[in-house]
C-alpha positions in Angstrom: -1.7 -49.2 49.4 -1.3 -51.7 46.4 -4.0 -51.8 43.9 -5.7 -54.4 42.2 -4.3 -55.2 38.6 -6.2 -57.7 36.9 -6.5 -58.7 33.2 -9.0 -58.4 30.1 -9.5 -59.3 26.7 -9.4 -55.4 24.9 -13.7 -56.0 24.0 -13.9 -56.4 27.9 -12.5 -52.6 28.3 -14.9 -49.7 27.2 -13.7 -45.7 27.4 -14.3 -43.7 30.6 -16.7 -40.6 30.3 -14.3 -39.2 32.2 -11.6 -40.1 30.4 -9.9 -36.2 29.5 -8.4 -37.4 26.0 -10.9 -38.4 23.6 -10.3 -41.2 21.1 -10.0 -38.9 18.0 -6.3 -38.9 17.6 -4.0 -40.5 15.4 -2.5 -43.8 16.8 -0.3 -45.2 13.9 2.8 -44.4 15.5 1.6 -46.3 19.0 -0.3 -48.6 17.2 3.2 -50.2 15.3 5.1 -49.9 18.8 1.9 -52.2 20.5 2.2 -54.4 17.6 5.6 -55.3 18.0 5.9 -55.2 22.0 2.2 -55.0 23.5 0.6 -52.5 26.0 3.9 -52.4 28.4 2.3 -49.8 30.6 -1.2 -50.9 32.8 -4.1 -48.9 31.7 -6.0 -47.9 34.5 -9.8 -47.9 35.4 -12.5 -49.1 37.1 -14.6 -52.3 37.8 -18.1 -52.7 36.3 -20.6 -54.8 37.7 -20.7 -56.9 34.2 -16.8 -57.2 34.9 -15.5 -55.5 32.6 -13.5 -52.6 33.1 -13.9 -48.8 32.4 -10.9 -47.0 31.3 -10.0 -43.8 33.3 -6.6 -43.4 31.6 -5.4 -45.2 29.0 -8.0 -44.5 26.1 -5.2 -44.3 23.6 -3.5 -48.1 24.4 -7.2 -49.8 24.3 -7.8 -48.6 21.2 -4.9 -50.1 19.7 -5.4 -53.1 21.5 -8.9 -53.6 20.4 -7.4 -52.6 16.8 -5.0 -55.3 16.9 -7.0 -58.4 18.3 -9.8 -57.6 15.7 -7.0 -57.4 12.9 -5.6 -61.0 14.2 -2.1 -59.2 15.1 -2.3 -59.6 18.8 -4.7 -61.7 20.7 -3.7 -60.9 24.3 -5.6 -59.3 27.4 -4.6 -55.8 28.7 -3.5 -55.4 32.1 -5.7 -52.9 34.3 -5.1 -51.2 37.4 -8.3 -50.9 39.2 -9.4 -48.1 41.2 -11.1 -48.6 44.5 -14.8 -47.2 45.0 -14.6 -43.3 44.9 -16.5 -40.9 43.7 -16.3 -39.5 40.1 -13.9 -36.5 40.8 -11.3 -38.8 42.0 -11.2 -40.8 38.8 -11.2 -37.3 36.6 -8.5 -36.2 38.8 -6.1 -39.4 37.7 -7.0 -38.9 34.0 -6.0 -35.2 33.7 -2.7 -36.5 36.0 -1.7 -38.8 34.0 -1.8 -36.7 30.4 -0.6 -33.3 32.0 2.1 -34.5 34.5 3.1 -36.6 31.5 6.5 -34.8 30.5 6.9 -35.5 26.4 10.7 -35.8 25.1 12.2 -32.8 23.9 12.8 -33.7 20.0 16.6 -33.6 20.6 16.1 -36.6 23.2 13.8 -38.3 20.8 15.7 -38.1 17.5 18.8 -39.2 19.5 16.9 -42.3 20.5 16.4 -42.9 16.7 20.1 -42.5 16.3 21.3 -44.9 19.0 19.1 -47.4 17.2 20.7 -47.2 14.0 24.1 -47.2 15.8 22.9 -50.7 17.0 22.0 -52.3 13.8 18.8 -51.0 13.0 17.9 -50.0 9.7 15.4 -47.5 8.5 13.0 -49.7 7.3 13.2 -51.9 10.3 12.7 -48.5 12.4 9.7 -47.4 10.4 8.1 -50.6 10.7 8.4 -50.8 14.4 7.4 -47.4 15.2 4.5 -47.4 12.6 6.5 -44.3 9.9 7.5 -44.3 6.7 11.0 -44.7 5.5 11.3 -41.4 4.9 10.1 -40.0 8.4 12.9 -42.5 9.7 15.5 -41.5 7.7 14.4 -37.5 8.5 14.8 -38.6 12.5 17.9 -40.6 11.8 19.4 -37.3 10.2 18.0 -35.5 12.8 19.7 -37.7 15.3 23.2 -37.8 13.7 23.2 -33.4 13.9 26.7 -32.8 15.7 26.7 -32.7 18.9 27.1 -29.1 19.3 23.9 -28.5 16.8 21.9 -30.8 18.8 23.0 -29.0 22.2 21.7 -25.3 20.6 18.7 -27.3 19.8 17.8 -28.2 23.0 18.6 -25.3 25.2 16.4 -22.9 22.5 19.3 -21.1 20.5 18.1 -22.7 16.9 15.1 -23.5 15.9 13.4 -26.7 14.5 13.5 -25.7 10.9 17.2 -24.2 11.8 18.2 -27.8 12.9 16.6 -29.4 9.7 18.4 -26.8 7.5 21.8 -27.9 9.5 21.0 -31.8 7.8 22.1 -30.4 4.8 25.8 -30.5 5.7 28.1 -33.1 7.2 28.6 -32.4 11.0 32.1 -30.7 10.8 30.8 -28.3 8.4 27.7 -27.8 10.6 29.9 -27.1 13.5 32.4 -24.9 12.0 29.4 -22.6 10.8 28.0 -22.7 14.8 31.1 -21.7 16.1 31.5 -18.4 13.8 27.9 -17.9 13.1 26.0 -14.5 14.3 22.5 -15.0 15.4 21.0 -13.8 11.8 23.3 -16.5 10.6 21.1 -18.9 12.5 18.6 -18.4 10.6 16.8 -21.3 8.4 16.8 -19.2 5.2 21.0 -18.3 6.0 22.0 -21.8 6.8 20.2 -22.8 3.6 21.8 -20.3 1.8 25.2 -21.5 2.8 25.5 -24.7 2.3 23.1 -25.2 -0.9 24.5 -21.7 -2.6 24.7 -22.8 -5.9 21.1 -24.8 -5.6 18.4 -24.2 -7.8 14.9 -25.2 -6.4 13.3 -28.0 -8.2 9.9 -25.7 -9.3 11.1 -23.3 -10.8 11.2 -23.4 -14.8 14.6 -24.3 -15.4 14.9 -27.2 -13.4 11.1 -28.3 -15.0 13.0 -27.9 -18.2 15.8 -29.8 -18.1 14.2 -32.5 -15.6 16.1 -34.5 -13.1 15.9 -37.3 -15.1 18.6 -35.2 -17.6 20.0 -33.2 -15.3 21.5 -36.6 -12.8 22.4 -38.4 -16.3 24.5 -35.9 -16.9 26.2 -36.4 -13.2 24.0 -33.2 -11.7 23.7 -33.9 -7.8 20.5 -33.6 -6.1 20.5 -31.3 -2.6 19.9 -34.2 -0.1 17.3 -32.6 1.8 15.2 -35.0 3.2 12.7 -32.4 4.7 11.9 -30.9 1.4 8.9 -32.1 -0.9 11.3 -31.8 -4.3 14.6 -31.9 -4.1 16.7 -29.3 -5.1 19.7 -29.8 -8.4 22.6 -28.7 -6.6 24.9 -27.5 -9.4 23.2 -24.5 -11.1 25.6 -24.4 -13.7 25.4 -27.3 -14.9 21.5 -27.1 -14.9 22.0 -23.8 -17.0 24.5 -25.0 -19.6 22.1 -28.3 -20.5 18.8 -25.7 -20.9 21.4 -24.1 -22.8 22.2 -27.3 -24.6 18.5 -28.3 -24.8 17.8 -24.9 -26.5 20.2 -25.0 -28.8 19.6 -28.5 -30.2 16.0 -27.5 -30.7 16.6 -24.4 -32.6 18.6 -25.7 -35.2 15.9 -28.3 -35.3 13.2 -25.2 -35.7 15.6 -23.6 -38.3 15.6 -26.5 -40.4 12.2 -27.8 -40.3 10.5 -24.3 -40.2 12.6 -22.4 -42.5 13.3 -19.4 -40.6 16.6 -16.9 -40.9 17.8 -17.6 -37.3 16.0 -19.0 -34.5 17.7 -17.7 -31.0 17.2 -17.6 -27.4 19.0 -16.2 -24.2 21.0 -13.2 -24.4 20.9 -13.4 -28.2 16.8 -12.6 -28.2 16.7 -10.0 -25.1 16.1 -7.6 -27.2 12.9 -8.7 -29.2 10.6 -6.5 -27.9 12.4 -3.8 -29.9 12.0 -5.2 -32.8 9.3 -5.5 -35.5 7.2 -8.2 -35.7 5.2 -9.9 -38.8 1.5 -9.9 -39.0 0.9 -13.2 -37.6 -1.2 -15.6 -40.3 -5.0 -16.5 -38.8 -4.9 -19.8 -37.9 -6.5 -22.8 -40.3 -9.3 -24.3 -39.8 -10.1 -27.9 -38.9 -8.0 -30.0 -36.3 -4.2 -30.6 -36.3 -2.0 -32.7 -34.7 0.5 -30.0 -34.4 0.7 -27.0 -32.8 -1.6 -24.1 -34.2 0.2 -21.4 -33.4 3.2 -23.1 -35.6 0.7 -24.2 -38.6 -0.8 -20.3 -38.7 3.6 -19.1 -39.2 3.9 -22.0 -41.5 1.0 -20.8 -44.0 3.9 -17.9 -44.7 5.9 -18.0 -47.6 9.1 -19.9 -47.6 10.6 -16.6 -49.0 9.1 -14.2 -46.2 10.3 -16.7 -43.0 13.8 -17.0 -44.8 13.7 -13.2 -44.0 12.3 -13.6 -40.2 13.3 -14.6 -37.0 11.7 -17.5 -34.0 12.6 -17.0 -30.6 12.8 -20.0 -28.3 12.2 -19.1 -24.3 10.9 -21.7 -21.1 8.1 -21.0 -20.1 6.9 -20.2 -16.9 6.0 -24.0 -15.9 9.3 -25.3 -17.5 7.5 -25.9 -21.4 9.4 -24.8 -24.1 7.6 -21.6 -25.9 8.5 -20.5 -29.7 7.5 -17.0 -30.8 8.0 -16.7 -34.5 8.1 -13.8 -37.2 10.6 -11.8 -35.9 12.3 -9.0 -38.0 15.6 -7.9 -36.6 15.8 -3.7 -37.5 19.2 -4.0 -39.5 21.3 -1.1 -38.3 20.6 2.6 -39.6 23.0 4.1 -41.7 24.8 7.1 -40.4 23.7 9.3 -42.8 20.1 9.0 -42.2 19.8 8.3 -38.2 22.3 8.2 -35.5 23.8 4.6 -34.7 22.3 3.4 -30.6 24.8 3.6 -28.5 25.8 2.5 -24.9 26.3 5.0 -22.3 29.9 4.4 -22.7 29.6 5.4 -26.3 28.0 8.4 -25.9 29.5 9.8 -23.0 33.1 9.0 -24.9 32.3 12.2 -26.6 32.2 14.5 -23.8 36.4 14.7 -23.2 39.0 14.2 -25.6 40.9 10.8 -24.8 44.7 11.5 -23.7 46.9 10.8 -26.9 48.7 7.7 -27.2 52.7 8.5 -28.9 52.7 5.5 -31.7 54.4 4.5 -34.4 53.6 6.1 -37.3 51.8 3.1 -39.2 49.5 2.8 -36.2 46.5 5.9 -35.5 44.8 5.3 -32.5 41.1 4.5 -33.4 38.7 8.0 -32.8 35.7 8.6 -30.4 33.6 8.1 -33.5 35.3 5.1 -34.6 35.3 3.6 -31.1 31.2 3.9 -31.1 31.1 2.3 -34.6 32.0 -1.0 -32.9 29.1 -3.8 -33.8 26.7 -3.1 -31.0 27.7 -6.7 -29.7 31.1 -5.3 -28.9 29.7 -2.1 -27.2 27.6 -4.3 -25.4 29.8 -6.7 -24.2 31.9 -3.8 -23.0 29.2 -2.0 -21.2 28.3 -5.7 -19.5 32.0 -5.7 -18.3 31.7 -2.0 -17.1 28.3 -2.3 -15.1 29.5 -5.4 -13.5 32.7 -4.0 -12.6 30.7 -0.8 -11.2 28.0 -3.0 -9.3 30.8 -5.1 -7.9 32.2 -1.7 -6.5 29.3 0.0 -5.7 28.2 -2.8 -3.7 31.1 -1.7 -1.1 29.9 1.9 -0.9 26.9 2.2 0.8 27.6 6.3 1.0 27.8 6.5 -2.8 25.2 4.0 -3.1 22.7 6.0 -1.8 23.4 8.9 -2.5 23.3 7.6 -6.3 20.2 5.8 -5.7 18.1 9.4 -4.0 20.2 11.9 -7.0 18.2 8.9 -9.4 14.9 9.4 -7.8 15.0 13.3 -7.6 16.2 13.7 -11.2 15.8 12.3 -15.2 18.4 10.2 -16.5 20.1 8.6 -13.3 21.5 5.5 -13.8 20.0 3.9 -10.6 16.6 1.9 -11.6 14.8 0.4 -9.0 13.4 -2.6 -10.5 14.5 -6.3 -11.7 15.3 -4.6 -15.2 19.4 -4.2 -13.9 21.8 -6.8 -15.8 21.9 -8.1 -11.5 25.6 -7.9 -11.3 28.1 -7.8 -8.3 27.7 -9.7 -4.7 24.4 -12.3 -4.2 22.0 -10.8 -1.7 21.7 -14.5 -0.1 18.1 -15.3 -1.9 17.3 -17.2 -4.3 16.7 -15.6 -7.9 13.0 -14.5 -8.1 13.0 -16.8 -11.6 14.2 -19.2 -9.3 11.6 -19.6 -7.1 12.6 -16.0 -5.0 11.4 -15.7 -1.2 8.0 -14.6 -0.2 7.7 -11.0 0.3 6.1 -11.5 4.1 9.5 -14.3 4.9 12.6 -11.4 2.7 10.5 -8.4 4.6 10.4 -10.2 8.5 14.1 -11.2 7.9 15.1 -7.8 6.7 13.2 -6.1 9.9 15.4 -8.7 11.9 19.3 -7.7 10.4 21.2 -5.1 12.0 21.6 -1.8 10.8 25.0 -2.3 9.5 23.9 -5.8 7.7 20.7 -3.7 6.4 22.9 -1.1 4.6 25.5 -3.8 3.0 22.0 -5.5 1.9 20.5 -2.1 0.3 23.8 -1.0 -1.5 23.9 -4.5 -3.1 20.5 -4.4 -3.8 20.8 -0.8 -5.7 24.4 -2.1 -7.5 22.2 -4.7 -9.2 19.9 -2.2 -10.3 22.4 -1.0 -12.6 23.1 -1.2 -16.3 25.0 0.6 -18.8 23.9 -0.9 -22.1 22.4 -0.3 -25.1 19.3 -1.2 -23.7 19.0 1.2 -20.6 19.8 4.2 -23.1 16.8 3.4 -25.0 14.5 3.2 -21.8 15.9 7.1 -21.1 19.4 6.7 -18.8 21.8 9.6 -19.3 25.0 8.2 -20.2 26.1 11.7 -18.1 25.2 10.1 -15.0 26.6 6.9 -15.8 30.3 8.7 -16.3 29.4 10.7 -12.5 29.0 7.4 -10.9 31.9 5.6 -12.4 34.0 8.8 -11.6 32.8 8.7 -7.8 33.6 5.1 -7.4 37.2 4.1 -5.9 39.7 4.0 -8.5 41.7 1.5 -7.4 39.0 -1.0 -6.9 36.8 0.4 -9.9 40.2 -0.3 -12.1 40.7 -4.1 -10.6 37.0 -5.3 -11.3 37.0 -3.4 -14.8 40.1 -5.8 -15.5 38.3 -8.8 -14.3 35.2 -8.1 -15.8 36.9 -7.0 -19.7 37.5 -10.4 -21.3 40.5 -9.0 -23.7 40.3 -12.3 -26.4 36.8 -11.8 -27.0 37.1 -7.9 -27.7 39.8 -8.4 -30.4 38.5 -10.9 -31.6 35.4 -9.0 -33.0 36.8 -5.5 -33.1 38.6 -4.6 -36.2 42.6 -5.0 -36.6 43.8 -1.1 -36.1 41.8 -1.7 -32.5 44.9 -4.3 -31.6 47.5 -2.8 -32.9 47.3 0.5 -31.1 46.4 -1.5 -27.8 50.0 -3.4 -28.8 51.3 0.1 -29.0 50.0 1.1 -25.7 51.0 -2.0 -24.2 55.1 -1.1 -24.8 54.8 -3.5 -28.2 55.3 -1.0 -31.1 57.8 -3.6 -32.8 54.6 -6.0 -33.0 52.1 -3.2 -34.0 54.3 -2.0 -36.7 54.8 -5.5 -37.6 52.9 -7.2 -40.7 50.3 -9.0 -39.0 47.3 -10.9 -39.8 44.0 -9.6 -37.8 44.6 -13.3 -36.2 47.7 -12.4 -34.6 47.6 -9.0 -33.6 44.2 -10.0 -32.0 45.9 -12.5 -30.4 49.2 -10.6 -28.9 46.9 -7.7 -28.1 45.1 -10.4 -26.1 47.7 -11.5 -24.4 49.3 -8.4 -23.3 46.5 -6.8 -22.4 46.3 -9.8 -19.7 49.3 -9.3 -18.3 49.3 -5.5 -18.4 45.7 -5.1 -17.4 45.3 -3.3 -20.2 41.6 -1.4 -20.9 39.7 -0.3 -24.1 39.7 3.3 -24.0 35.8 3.1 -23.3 36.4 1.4 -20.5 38.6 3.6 -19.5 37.0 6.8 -20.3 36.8 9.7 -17.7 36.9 7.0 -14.5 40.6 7.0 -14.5 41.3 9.9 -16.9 39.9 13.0 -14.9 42.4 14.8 -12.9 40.4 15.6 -10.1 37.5 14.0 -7.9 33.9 14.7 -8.4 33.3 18.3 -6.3 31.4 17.7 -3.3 28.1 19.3 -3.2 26.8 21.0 0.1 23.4 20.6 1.4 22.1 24.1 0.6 20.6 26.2 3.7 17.0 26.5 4.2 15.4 29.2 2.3 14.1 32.0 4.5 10.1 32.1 4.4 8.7 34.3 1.3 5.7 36.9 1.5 3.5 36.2 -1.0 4.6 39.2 -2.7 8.1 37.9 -2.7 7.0 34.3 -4.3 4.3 36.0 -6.6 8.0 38.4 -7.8 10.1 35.0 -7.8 7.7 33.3 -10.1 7.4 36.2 -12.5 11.3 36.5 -13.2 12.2 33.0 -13.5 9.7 32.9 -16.1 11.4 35.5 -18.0 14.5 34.1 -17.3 13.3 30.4 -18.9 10.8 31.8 -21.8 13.7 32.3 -24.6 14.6 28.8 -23.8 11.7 26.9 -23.3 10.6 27.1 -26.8 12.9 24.3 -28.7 13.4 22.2 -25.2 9.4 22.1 -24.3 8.2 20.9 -27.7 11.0 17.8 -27.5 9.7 16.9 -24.4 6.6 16.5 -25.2 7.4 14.4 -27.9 9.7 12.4 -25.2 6.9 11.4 -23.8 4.8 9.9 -26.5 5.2 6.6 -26.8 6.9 5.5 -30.6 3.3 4.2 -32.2 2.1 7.7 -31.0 4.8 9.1 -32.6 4.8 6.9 -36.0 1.0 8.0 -35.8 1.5 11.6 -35.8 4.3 11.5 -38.3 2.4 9.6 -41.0 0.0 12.5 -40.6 2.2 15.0 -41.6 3.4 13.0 -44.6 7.1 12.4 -43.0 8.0 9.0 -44.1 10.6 7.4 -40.9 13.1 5.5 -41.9 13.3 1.5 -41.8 15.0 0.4 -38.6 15.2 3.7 -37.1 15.4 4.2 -33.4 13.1 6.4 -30.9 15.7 9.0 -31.0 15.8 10.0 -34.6 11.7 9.4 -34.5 11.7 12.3 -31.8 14.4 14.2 -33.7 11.8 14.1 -36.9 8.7 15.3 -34.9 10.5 18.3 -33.6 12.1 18.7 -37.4 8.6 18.3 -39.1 6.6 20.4 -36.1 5.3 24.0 -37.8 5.0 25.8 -34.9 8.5 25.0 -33.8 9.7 26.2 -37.1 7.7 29.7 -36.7 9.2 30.2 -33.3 12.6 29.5 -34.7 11.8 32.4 -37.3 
């Protein structure tokens, strides 16, 4: 039966009671489209005795009408389907049909309309303004739109998600394809596709990017991520972002070293290890106001003399600012006479087997153990960098020897496995981004990891323990056996152990800083005796021995130590059977006889652990009571080795 359809001016039109959809929703989007074509589609209502009409359905489109003829932007009537007499039901019953039976476009369909748009001329500003959006909302839908085909068709049958198909914008769409076609269904993931094709990212919040700013970082042709879903976008090359900090910090400590006066100022790697080092009594700060910083007036109230003798230390801080920690004294190294040098773990475990002779020419002696650990501790540290990065590269294959390294660690002292973010982070990416880099939430890492395979899991965990490693100076201070480091680098595969120990050693900077007998017996071991019993100046044997040793893959005996020298694999150790159930009698017996079998031992070995467990101002503390005077500079170890020397009831037992 045809209806009545009759127009009226939008203030002729009031809203239905039993209208379903209340008129509390946001209409910018509709009201642009009615502003640039009108109400296309009838409301529908019914007749009032006043004549005008009351909307049934339609609530949305009158209010944008009404909008629009107040604003001056359309001043047209609104056609109206009329309902015929009835009674109230019936009119509810065509609201609710109209706004349930209403299918909406799947986003796919929608974005794809978008797309077709632009393919016909339309430009994002001419698409926002018509459909009532920002630019950027357009361009997000136009991007949304151009996914490849095969993206868009996962999309719309449920295989991806939303935020999977935004993460997919990130790439061009033979790239996005490709990564479809081979990708498992963890690899859909938004936090994987991210991961893949922004790797190198670094997100705009954290405190390098706030640093450098992406004011510097594009001058200096950095490339933004274009992510148009993201609220900052991220600098896409992170190496670049870290050499201009690097720059940054550079420029600004010679600046600090000139203005302030101070012996060195340093940052980065060349400051990691400040908290071991003494530290000035820090000046109280004048009085009054000052334009400059207070912290920096209170250091400058020091004597020109007594900050030519200190050290500042420039770091970012954690919202990008640039933080200086002044009065700094670096402990100059001990002599040998009065405390034992610190040494890697590769330096002190160089000592447990004899390194196989070398046959050289008689001007040329192969440098000792000793002399090998009297390297400057840069060298040694460079070289136990090389050897934990090599190791975690390895490790991170080995998921067998990876945990069983990681559960020997947590069941004993000394193991070389630390579970922490203390590890120099070495070997394969785990596929998130750096916790100083903005990290993941723990809730979004820990529903992902519940969500990978078993077999993914275990690669995960290995490379998660492999980073956990390191073999410096450092770690042997903070109480790592350099033992267990040797037991893990022996268990690892020699042939890939070797390979990643000769990517990792970077032979020119080694001779460079190690003295000249170093490069002439590596020439020697290289097949080049001519050129190590040649006259030749610490620049040219470095840089033969270089050379060779590049071609050869050629290691530092340190490097080499007992990984590749031992004759014979690591013994395997049995899981021991249960012990049969003891009387009391029995464990009561037990007890009593492994206490007579430990008592001569104890004495010597109990007392140094206790003092292992002091911390050093404890220990400085005690020692100052008993008169012992410690030596400037020296380390924990000879501080422990005094407090056992200068304890009195040690010295009775002893007797």
């Amino acid at each position: 039966m045809d209806r009545d359809i009759r127009e009226f001016w939008p203030h002729d039109l009031v809203l239905s009671p039993l209208n379903c959809r209340k008129n509390d929703d946001d209409v910018t989007e509709l009201k642009a489209s009615i502003a640039h074509r009108g109400v296309l589609q009838p409301l529908i209502g019914r007749l009032r005795p006043d004549d005008t009409a009351e909307i049934v359905a339609g609530g949305r489109r009158m209010r944008c009408a009404r909008e629009l003829f107040d604003e001056g932007v359309r001043a047209e009537k609104v056609r109206v389907i009329l309902l015929e007499e009835g009674d109230d039901a019936d009119a509810y019953e065509i609201s609710i049909a109209e706004n349930v039976t209403t299918r909406p476009l799947h986003p796919v369909v929608e974005f794809e309309a978008f797309a077709a748009l632009a393919e016909r001329g339309r430009t994002p500003d001419e698409i926002a303004a018509h459909f009532g959006i920002t630019v950027r909302q357009a361009q997000q839908r136009l991007a949304l739109g151009g996914l490849h085909p095969a993206i868009r068709a996962a999309w719309h049958d449920g295989r991806i998600t939303a935020e999977a198909a935004r993460a997919f914008t990130l790439a061009e769409p033979a790239e996005q394809a490709a990564y479809l076609a081979s990708a498992g269904q963890n690899d859909l993931r938004p936090l994987a596709i991210r991961d893949h094709f922004a790797r190198e990212s670094v997100p705009a919040t954290t405190p390098l990017a706030r640093f450098v700013g992406a004011d510097a970082y594009t001058e200096a042709g950095g490339a933004l991520v274009p992510d148009l879903f993201a609220e900052h976008r991220d600098f896409a090359d992170g190496a670049l972002l870290r050499r201009l900090a690097e720059g940054i910090l550079d420029h600004e400590a010679e600046r600090v070293k000139e203005v302030e006066g101070w012996a060195e100022v340093l940052h980065g790697d060349a400051a990691r290890d400040r908290f071991t080092w003494q530290r000035l009594l820090k000046p109280p700060e004048p009085d009054g106001h000052y334009d400059e910083d207070p912290d920096q007036a209170a250091w400058l109230s020091l004597s020109a003399e007594d900050r030519a003798k200190a050290v500042a230390v420039l770091e970012i801080g954690e919202e990008g600012q640039l933080r200086s920690l002044r009065g700094f004294i670096k402990a100059p190294l001990p002599k040998p006479s009065a405390v034992k040098p610190e040494r890697t773990a590769l330096t002190k475990a160089a000592t447990r087997a004899p390194e196989p002779q070398t046959e050289l020419p008689e001007t040329v002696e192969l440098p000792t153990q000793a002399e090998q650990a009297k390297l400057p501790v840069a060298v040694l540290d460079t070289l136990a960098t090389a050897a934990t990065s090599a190791a975690a590269h390895v490790l991170a294959g080995e998921p067998r020897i990876a945990f069983a390294a990681l559960i020997a660690s947590q069941v004993s002292r000394g193991g070389p496995i630390r579970m922490s973010n203390d590890g120099l982070r070495q070997g394969p990416s785990l596929g998130w981004p750096e916790v100083e880099d903005g990290g993941a939430a723990f809730s979004e890492a820990f529903r992902t990891c519940l969500q990978l395979p078993p077999e993914r899991l275990t690669s995960l965990a290995a490379r998660v323990i492999a980073r956990s490693l390191d073999f410096t100076a450092k770690a042997v201070a903070r109480g790592i056996d350099p033992a267990a480091v040797q037991d893990l680098r022996c268990a690892l595969p020699a042939a890939a152990h070797r390979k990643a120990l000769v990517a990792a050693f970077d032979a020119s900077a080694y001779f460079a800083a190690a003295p000249k007998e170093f490069a002439l017996a590596a020439l020697a071991e290289c097949g080049a005796a001519n050129l190590a019993a040649a006259k030749l100046t610490r620049a040219e044997a470095a840089e033969h021995a270089a050379r060779l040793a590049g071609e050869q893959g050629w290691l530092p005996p340190l490097l080499r130590g007992e990984a590749f020298d031992a004759t014979a694999p690591l013994s395997r150790i049995d899981a021991a059977p249960a012990p049969e159930p003891l009387t009391a009698a029995e464990a009561a017996l037990q007890i009593w006889e492994q206490q007579e079998q430990e008592a001569p031992q104890t004495t010597a070995g109990a007392v140094r652990s206790y003092y292992a467990k002091l911390k050093v101002p404890d220990l400085r503390f005690l020692l100052k009571s008993r008169d012992v005077t410690i030596p400037f500079g020296a380390t924990r170890e000879a501080i422990i080795d005094l407090a056992c020397q200068s304890d009195t009831n040690l010295a009775e037992a002893s007797q």
